[in-house]
C-alpha positions in Angstrom: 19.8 -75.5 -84.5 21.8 -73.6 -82.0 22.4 -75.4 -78.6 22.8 -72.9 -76.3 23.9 -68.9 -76.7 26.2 -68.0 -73.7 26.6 -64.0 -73.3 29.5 -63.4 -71.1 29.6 -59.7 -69.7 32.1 -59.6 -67.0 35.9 -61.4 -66.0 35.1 -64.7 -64.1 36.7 -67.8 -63.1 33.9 -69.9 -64.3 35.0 -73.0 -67.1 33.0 -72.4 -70.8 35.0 -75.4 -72.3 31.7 -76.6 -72.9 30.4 -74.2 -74.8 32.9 -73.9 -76.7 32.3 -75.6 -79.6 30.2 -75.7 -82.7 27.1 -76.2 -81.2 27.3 -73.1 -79.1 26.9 -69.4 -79.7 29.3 -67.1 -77.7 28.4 -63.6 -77.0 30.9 -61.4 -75.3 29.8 -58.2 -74.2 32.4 -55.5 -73.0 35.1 -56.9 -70.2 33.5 -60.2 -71.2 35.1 -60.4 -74.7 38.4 -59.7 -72.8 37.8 -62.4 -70.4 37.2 -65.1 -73.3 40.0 -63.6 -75.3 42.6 -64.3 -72.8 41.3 -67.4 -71.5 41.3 -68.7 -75.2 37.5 -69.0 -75.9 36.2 -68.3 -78.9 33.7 -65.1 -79.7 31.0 -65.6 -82.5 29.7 -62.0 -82.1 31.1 -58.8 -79.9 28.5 -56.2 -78.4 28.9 -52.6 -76.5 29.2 -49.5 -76.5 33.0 -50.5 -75.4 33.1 -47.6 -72.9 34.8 -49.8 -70.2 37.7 -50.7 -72.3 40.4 -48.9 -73.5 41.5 -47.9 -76.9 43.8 -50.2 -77.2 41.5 -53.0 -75.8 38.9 -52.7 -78.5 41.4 -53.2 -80.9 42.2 -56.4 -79.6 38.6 -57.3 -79.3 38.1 -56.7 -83.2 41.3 -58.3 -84.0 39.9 -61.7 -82.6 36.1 -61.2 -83.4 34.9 -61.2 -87.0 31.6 -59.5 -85.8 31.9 -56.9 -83.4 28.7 -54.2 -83.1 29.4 -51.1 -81.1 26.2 -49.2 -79.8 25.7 -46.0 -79.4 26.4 -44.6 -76.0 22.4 -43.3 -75.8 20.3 -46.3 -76.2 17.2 -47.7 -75.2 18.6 -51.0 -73.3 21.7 -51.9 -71.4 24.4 -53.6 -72.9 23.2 -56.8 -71.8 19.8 -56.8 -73.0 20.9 -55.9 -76.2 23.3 -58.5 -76.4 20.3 -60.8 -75.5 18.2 -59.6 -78.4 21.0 -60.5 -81.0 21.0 -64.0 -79.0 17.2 -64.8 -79.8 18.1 -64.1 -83.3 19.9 -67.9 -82.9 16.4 -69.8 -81.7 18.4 -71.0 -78.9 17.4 -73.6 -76.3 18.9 -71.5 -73.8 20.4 -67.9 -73.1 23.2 -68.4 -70.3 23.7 -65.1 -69.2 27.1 -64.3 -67.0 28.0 -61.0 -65.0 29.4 -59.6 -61.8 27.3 -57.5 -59.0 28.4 -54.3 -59.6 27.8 -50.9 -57.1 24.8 -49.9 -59.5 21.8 -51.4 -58.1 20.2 -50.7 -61.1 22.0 -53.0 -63.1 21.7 -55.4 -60.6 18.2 -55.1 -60.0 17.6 -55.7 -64.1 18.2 -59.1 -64.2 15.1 -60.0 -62.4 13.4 -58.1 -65.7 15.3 -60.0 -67.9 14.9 -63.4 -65.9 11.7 -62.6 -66.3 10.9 -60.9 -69.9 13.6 -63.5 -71.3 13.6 -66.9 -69.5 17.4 -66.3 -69.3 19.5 -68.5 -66.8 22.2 -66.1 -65.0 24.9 -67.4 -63.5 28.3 -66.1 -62.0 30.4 -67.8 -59.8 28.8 -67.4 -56.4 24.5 -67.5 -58.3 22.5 -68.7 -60.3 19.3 -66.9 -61.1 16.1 -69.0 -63.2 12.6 -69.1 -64.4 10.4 -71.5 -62.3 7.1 -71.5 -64.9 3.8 -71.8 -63.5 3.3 -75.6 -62.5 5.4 -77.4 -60.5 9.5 -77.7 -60.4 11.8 -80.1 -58.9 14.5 -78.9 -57.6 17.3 -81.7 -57.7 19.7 -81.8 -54.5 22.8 -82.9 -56.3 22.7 -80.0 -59.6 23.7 -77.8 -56.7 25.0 -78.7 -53.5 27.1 -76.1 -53.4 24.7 -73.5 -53.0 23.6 -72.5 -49.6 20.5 -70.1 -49.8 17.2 -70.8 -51.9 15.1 -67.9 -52.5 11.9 -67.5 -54.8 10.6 -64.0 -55.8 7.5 -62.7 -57.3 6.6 -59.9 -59.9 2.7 -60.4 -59.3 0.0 -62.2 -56.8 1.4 -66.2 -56.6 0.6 -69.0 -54.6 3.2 -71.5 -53.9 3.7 -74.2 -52.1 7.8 -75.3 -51.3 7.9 -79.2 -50.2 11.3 -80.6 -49.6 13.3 -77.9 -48.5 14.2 -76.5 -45.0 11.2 -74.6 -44.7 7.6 -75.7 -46.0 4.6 -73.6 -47.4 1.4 -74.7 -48.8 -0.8 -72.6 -51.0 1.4 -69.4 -49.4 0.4 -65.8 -51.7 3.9 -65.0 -52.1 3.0 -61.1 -53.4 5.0 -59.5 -55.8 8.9 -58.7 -54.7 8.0 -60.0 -50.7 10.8 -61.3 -49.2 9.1 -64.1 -46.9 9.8 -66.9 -49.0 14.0 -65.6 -49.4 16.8 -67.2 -48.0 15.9 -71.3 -47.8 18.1 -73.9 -48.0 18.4 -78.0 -49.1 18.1 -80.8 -46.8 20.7 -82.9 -47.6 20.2 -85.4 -50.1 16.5 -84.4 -50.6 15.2 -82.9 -54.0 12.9 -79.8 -53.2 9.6 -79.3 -55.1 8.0 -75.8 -56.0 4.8 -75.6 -56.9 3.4 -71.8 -58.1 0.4 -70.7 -59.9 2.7 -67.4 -61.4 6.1 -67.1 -62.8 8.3 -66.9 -60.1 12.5 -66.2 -60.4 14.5 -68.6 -58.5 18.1 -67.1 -57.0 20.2 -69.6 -55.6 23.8 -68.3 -54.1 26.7 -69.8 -52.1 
């Protein structure tokens, strides 16, 4: 059984040496085959339409890659979200899904979909974007002191109830895509607890 699938889209700074191994799945997905290529990763499958490379990129990119699937420029989903189709093929435990903001707020505004339709965990090196599954979730303080915001985001009708962090709620209806439960933060050295009735995306940033 596959581990984990991690689909990298974009040029980062972030360290994969855990990934890479044979436990792992490695997407890389435009830019983000170039990124693992010249940071010495390894690729188990390449994905794009390869319209933000060069000529003489993608040649590279299939020199290193044994599978390498180039999509039509017309298509029904982004890059991405093709690239995360090919990863459910693997029955993964988890899809860790890296890119950059870019000036299309479109694109950027997707992930919420796939957070969502997917149950991916996005991550660059400034956020990380998650599921929080009807119930209740703990939230612990030390997987990410380094964050400074907390927000939690709705796609329908939810009540939750935050305990733990700076700012407290009980039984709130956090309606779909309202902001009032955005921008929270950790106590220090407290865990926060999330209790929702819906799906609800957690974004957590620096």
């Amino acid at each position: 059984m596959t581990k984990n699938v991690l689909i990298v889209t974009a040029e980062t700074n972030i360290n994969y040496n855990s990934f890479n191994n044979n436990e792992n799945i490695i997407i890389g997905v435009e830019r983000g085959c170039l990124d693992l290529i010249y940071r010495d990763y390894k690729i188990d499958y390449a994905i794009g339409d390869f319209d933000k490379v060069s000529g003489e990129e993608l040649e590279l990119i299939k020199s290193k890659v044994n599978k390498v699937e180039i999509l039509n420029c017309e298509k029904d989903y982004f890059d991405g979200e093709e690239a995360i189709i090919r990863a459910l093929a693997y029955s993964p435990q988890k899809i860790i899904f890296v890119a950059n903001p870019t000036k299309r707020y479109d694109k950027n505004f997707s992930i919420f979909s796939l957070v969502f339709k997917y149950g991916i965990y996005f991550m660059n090196e400034d956020t990380n974007i998650f599921l929080i599954k009807k119930g209740t979730k703990v939230l612990n303080f030390d997987d990410y002191q380094e964050k400074t915001y907390v927000s939690f985001f709705s796609r329908v009708p939810t009540l939750i109830t935050i305990e733990g962090l700076k700012y407290t709620t009980e039984n709130f209806l956090l309606n779909q895509y309202d902001i009032t439960c955005a921008s929270n933060a950790f106590i220090p050295n407290k865990d926060g607890k999330i209790t929702v009735t819906e799906d609800i995306i957690c974004i957590m940033t620096k």
